[in-house]
Structures are given as structure tokens and as C-alpha cells.
N, C-alpha and C positions, 0 to 999 in steps of 0.2 A: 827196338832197333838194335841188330846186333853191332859190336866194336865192326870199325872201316879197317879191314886187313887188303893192302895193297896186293899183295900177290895175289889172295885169294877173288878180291874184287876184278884184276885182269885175265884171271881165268875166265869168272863168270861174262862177261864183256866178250868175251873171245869166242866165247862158245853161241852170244848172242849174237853174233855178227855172220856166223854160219848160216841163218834165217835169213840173210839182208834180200834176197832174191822174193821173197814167201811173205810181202807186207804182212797178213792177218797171223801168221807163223810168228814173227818179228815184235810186231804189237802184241800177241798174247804175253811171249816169255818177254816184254820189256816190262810189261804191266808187273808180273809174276820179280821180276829183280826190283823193282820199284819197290810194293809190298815190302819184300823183305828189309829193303832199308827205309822204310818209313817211319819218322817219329810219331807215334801216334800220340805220345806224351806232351806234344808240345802244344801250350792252348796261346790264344793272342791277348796282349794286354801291351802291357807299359812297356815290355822289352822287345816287343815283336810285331808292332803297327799294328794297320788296321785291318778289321777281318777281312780277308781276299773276298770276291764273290765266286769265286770257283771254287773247287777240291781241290787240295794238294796232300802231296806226299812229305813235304818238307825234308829233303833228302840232304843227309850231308853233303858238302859239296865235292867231294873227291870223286862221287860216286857220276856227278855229269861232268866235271873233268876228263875221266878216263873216255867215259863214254863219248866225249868230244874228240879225244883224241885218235879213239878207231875208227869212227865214223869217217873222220879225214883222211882215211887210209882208202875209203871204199868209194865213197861218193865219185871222187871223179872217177873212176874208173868204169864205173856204171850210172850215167846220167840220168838212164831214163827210169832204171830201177829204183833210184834214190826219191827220182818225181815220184811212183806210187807210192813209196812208203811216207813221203810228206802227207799226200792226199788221205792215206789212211790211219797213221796215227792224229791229226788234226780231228778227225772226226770224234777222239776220244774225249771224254769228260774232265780231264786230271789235268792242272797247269803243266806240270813238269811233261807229261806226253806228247800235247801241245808244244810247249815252248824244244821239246825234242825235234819235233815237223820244221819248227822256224831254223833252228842251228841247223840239219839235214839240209835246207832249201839254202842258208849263208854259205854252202859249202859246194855248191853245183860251180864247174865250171859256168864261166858266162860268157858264151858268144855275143848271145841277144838279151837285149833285157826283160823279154816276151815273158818268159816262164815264169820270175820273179814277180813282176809286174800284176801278172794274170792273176795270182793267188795275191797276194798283195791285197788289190781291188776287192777279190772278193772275200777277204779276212776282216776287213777292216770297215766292210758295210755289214759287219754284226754285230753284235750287243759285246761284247770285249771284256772282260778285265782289264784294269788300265795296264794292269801289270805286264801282260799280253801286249797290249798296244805298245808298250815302253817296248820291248823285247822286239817286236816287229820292225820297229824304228830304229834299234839302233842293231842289234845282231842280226837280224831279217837284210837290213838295210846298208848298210856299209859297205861290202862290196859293189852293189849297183852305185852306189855313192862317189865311189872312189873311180871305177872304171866305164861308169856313164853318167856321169855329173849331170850331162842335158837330159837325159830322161828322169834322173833321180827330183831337179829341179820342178821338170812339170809336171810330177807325179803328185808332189809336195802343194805344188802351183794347183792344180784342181780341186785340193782341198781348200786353199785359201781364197779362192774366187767361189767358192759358192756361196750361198743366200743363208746355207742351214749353219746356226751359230755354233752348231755341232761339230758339225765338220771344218767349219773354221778353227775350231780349237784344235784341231785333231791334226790339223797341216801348220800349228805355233807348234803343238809337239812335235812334229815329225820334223822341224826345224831346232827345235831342241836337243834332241836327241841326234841330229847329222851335227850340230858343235860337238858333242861327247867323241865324237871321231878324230883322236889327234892327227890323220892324216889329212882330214878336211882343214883346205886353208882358204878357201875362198868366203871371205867373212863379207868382200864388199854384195855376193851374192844375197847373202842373210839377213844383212842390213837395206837392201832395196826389196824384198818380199816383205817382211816387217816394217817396214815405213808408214804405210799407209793406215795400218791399225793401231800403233804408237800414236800417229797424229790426229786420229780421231777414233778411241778407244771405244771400243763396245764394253758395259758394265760387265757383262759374263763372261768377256777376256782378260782381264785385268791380270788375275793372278796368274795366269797365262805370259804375258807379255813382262809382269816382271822378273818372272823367273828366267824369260829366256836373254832377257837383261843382264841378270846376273849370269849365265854362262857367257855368255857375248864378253860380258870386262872382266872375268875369269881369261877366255882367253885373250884379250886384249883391251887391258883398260884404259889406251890411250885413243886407240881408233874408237870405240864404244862412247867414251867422251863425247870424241868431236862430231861422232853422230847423232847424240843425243844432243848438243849445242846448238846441232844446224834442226831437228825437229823443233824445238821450243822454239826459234824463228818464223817454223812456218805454221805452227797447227798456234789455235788460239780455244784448243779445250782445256777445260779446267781439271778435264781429266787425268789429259798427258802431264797437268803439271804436279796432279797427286800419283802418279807411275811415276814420275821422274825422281820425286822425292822419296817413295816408299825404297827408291833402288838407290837411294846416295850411301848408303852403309856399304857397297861391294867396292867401292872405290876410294884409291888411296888419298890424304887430304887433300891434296893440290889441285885434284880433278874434280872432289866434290864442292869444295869454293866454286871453280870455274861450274859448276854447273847452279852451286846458288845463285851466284850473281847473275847466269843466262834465266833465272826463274821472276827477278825483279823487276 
């Protein structure tokens, strides 16, 4: 992996941006600038989680930095251009390509939420990296978030109403990952979609559901409180009352007393 020279990195970048009209033009020479910044060196262990199940290029990060930055120059300008090249680097093998399609696609203007939506559905009824699915949900997703909150919601909303425990999990994350949105403020939203599985946990949500606990009193441990006080009121699982406990370490003392005492 050669040294990250900034100038020399916004040449390359510049010159790959000349392609932006020429999808398979565009994807060959991204692939070809990928390569060259690839660490091949680096293996996974103690410092570097767990093995992805895709290929990556493990690219410093300067190198999708820039590359985020010109693309923002082009996308709007050319909407419909920027759709085929989503469509066509998506189809490649390599996370960082992929996860290139989803940045490209957070960067279209948004009249409608159709276009967004459409690939959305059809990304996420595939076999994924989680890492992928994190990426879809929050940089995929935020703009629809922000400026169609009713579509972003029952987008979320049709994973959480199915039968498959799968996709139940997959609409806590995508509810996780719209908390990671500092511009998302609408918590009593989050807290009436999650309700109903807090109050009666399914075993293979759990770690689910506490996690998204812990963003919830991240960003407000007071409201999070008193939503978790009025659950343990209504649900009588023994579940909720082991999620409730597993999550009193995110809260400051005052709140987790008030939450023992609602456990007795």
C-alpha cells in the first residue's frame, strides 16, 4: 500500500471522475485506484474485529474521504447518471465498491423517496454483510430520514411487522442506526416502534433491543428512563425484566435506582 499523498490522491480522483457518465469505464478504473491503495498486509485479529464475510480492500481513509468529496460535486448535477453507476458498482464483489454505490445513492437529490427506497428493498432482501446493512441504514438512509421521516418510518415499519425474526432484527437495526443521525429528533417515534418487542422480547432480539437501549439513553437518558418505567408496568416478561437490567449500566445513578425499584 503505497504512502496517502493528498495531492497526488486528488489528481487520481479527478481524473476518475472524468468516467462518471461511462458506469463500467468508472467501476473498472475505481477498482484499478482501490488495488493500488489496498492493504494487503493487514490480517483480522485482536486489533481489527471479526472477519468480514466479503472482500475488502481496507483502504486508508483519506482515500473515500476525497472520493466522497467529488462525487458531491457530480451527483446532483447528474441524477440519472449517478442511478446507473449505483446499479453498477453495487453489483461488484468488494465492500468498499459496494459501500461506494450507497454513498453515490445518499447523495442524489431527493424529490421522491421512490429511487432510494427501490434499491433499498432490493439490497437488503440479500444475504448482506452486516457491515453493508449498517452502512445502508445509516449513510444509505439519513437523508430519506431527515426529509421524509413518513416514508423513512414505514420503510423501517415493514421490517418490524413481519413474521420473519430476521427481518425483525433488521428494522431494531435500522432504528438503530436512524438514533446515530444527530439530526433525528423524533425519539417518541423510536420509542412507540420498539415498544411492543421490549414488552415482550423474542430470545433472538435481545441483544438487539439492548443495544438500541443503549443509543436511546445515549441520546436521552431521561426520556429512555421514563420509557422503560412505563414498560415494566405493562409487560409481565421475565424477559423485559432481564433487557432491562442488562441495560442499567448506560444510565446515570439516579435513573438506574428508579429503574430498580420499577423492577420489584
Amino acid at each position: 500500500m503505497p504512502a496517502v499523498n493528498p495531492v497526488r490522491l486528488r489528481f487520481q480522483i479527478e481524473e476518475l471522475m472524468s468516467f462518471f457518465s461511462d458506469p463500467a469505464a468508472f467501476h473498472l478504473r475505481l477498482k484499478t485506484l482501490f488495488e493500488l491503495y489496498a492493504n494487503r498486509a493487514l490480517r483480522f485479529g485482536s486489533e481489527t474485529g471479526i472477519r468480514p464475510l466479503i472482500p475488502m480492500y481496507r483502504l486508508p481513509a483519506p482515500v473515500l474521504r476525497q472520493l466522497r468529496i467529488d462525487l458531491s460535486r457530480l451527483v446532483p448535477n447528474d441524477p440519472a447518471g449517478a442511478q446507473a453507476l449505483v446499479d453498477e458498482l453495487w453489483e461488484d464483489e468488494y465492500y468498499e465498491i459496494k459501500q461506494t454505490a450507497i454513498m453515490i445513492l445518499s447523495l442524489l437529490p431527493m424529490d421522491s423517496p421512490e429511487p432510494i427506497l427501490d434499491r433499498h428493498r432490493e439490497w437488503l432482501g440479500q444475504d448482506l454483510d452486516p457491515m453493508l446493512i449498517s452502512d445502508i441504514f445509516s449513510t444509505g438512509m439519513h437523508q430519506l430520514q431527515e426529509k421524509f421521516p413518513a416514508a423513512w418510518e414505514d420503510f423501517i415499519n415493514t421490517f418490524l411487522q413481519s413474521r420473519d425474526p430476521e427481518k425483525t432484527a433488521l428494522g431494531i437495526r435500522g432504528l438503530t442506526e436512524g438514533l446515530r443521525n444527530p439530526k433525528f429528533q423524533n425519539l417518541p417515534a423510536v420509542f412507540r416502534l420498539v415498544s411492543p418487542f421490549i414488552r415482550e422480547p423474542e430470545p433472538e432480539l435481545i441483544r438487539d433491543l439492548v443495544h438500541i437501549i443503549e443509543i436511546l439513553a445515549q441520546r436521552s437518558p431521561t426520556e429512555t428512563g421514563f420509557f422503560l418505567r412505563q414498560t415494566l408496568s405493562l409487560s409481565e416478561s421475565p424477559a423485559t425484566q432481564r433487557i432491562i437490567k442488562q441495560s442499567l449500566n448506560f444510565f446515570p445513578p439516579d435513573i438506574q435506582a428508579d429503574l430498580k425499584a420499577a423492577q420489584r
